[in-house]
Structure formats: structure tokens, C-alpha cells
C-alpha positions as a Markdown table, in Angstrom:
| # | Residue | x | y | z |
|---|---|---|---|---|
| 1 | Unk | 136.9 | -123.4 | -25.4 |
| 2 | Unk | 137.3 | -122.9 | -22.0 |
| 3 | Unk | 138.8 | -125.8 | -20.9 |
| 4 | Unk | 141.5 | -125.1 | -23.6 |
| 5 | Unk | 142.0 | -121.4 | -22.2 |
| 6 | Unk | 142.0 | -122.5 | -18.8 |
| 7 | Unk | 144.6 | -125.0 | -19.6 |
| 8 | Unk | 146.8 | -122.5 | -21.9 |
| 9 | Unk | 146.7 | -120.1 | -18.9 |
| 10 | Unk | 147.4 | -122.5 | -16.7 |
| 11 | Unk | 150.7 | -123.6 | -19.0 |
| 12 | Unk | 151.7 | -120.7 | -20.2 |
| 13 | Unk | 151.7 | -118.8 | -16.5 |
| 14 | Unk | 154.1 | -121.9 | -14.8 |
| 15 | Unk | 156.5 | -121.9 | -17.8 |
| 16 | Unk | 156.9 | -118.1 | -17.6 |
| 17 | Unk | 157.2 | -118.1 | -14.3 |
| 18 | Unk | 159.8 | -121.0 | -14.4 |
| 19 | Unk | 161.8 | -119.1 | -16.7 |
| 20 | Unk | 162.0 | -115.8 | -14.9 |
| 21 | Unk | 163.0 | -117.7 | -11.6 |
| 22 | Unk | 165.8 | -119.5 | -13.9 |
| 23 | Unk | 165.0 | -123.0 | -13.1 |
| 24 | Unk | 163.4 | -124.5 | -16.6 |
| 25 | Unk | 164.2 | -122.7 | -19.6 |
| 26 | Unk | 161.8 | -122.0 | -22.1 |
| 27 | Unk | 162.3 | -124.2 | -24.9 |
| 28 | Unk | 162.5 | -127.4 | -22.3 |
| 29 | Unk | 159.2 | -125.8 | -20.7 |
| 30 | Unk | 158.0 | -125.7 | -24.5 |
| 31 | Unk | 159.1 | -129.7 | -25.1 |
| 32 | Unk | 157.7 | -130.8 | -21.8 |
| 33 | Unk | 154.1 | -129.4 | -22.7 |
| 34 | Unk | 154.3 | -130.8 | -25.8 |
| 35 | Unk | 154.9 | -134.4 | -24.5 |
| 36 | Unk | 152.0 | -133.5 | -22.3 |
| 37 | Unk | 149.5 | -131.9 | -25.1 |
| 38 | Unk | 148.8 | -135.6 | -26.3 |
| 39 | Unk | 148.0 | -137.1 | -22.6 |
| 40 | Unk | 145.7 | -134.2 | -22.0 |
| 41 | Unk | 144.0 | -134.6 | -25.6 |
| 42 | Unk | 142.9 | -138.5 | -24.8 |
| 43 | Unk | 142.1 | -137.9 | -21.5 |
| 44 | Unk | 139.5 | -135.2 | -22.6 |
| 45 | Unk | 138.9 | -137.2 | -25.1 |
| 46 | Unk | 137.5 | -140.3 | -23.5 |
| 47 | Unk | 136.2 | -138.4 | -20.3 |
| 48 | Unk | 134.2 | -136.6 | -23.3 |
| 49 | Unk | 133.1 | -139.6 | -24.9 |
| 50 | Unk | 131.7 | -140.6 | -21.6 |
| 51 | Unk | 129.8 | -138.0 | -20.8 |
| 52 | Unk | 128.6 | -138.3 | -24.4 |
| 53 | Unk | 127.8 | -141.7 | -24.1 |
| 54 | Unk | 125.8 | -141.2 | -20.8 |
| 55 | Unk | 124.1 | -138.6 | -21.7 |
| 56 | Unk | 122.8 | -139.7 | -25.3 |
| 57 | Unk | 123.0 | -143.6 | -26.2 |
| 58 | Unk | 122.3 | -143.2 | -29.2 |
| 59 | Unk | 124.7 | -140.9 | -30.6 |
| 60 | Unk | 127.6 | -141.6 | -32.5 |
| 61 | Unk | 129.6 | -139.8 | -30.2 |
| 62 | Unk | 132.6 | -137.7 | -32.8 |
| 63 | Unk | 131.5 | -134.3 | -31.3 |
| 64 | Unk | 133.7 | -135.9 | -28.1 |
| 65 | Unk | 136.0 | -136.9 | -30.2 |
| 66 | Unk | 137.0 | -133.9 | -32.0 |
| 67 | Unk | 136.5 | -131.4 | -28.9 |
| 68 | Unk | 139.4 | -133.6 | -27.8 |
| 69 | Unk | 141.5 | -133.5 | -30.7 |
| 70 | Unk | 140.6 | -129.6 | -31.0 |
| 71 | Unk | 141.9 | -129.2 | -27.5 |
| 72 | Unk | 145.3 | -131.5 | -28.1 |
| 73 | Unk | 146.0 | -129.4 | -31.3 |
| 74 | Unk | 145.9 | -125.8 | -29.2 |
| 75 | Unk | 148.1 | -126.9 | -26.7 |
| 76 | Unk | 149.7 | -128.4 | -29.3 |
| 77 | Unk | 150.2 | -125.2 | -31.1 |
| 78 | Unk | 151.2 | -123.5 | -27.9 |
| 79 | Unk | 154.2 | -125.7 | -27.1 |
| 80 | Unk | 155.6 | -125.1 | -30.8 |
| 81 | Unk | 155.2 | -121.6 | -29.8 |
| 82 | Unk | 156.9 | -121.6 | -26.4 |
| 83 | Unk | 159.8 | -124.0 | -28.5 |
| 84 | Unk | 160.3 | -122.0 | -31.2 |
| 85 | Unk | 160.2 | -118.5 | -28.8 |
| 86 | Unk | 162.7 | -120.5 | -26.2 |
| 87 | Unk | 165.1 | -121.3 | -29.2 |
| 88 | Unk | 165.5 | -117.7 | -30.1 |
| 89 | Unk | 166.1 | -116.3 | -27.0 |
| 90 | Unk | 168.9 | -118.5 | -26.7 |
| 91 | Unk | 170.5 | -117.8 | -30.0 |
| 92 | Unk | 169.8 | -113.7 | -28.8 |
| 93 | Unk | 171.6 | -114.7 | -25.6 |
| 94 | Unk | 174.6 | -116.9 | -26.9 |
| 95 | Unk | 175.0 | -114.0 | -29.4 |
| 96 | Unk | 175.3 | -110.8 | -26.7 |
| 97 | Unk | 177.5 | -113.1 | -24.4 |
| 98 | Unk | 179.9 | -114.2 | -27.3 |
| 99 | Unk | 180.0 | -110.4 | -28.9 |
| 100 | Unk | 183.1 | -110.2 | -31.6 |
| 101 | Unk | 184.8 | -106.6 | -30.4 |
| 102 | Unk | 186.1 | -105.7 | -34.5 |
């Protein structure tokens, strides 16, 4: 659980700051994590799987497996979020700039 805080902190922090400074906005910032959520998943799950497997031979090892899929599907989750929250700030914004005087 803390890995998948630390890394939702860690997200979150650079695409809100990105967007206040106006260089990435926040539907592109919600894309990009999403492209990265799965690289991050299998990487934490085979550095998992490793520990697993060095620390008990024995083991069938899925605990690794699904702390990695449980971290994937959070950040995941949290790029849909920053997508979804990015879209509709630009449909807000396209609307007040293009206001219809009747």
C-alpha cells in the first residue's frame, strides 16, 4: 500500500504541477500515466516475485503476483481519473472562451 501511495503522490503532484505551469495538460498527463501504469505493474511484479522467490522456495509465489496487479490497477484507476477530470476542464474552458452573447 505504500508503494502504490508513494507512487500516486508522486504522479499526481508532477501532473498538477505540469498543468498549473501550462506545459502538459491534464488529460495528456492522464494518457501518459496510463501508458506507464502497466510498465510499473510488471516491474513490481517480477521484482516481487523475486523477492518472493528468494525468500521462500517453496511458495507458489501469487501473493507477488497480485500485489503487482493490485498496484497496476490503482494507478490505473488514477490515470482514468486525471483523463476523465482533464477532458472536462477542457469542455468548461472551450465553453467560457466560445460564450454565445443572445
Amino acid at each position: 500500500m505504500f508503494i502504490l501511495f508513494t507512487l500516486i503522490l508522486f504522479f499526481d503532484g508532477a501532473a498538477i504541477h505540469f498543468h498549473r505551469t501550462g506545459k502538459i495538460a491534464l488529460w495528456l498527463s492522464g494518457i501518459v500515466m496510463g501508458v506507464l501504469s502497466p510498465i510499473l505493474g510488471y516491474s513490481f511484479v517480477f521484482v516481487f516475485w523475486q523477492l518472493s522467490k528468494t525468500f521462500d522456495p517453496s511458495s507458489t509465489h501469487e501473493g507477488a503476483a497480485y500485489a503487482g496487479v493490485f498496484i497496476f490497477l490503482g494507478l490505473l484507476a488514477n490515470a482514468i481519473i486525471f483523463f476523465i477530470i482533464g477532458l472536462i476542464i477542457k469542455i468548461i474552458n472551450h465553453f467560457k472562451s466560445n460564450k454565445i452573447n443572445v
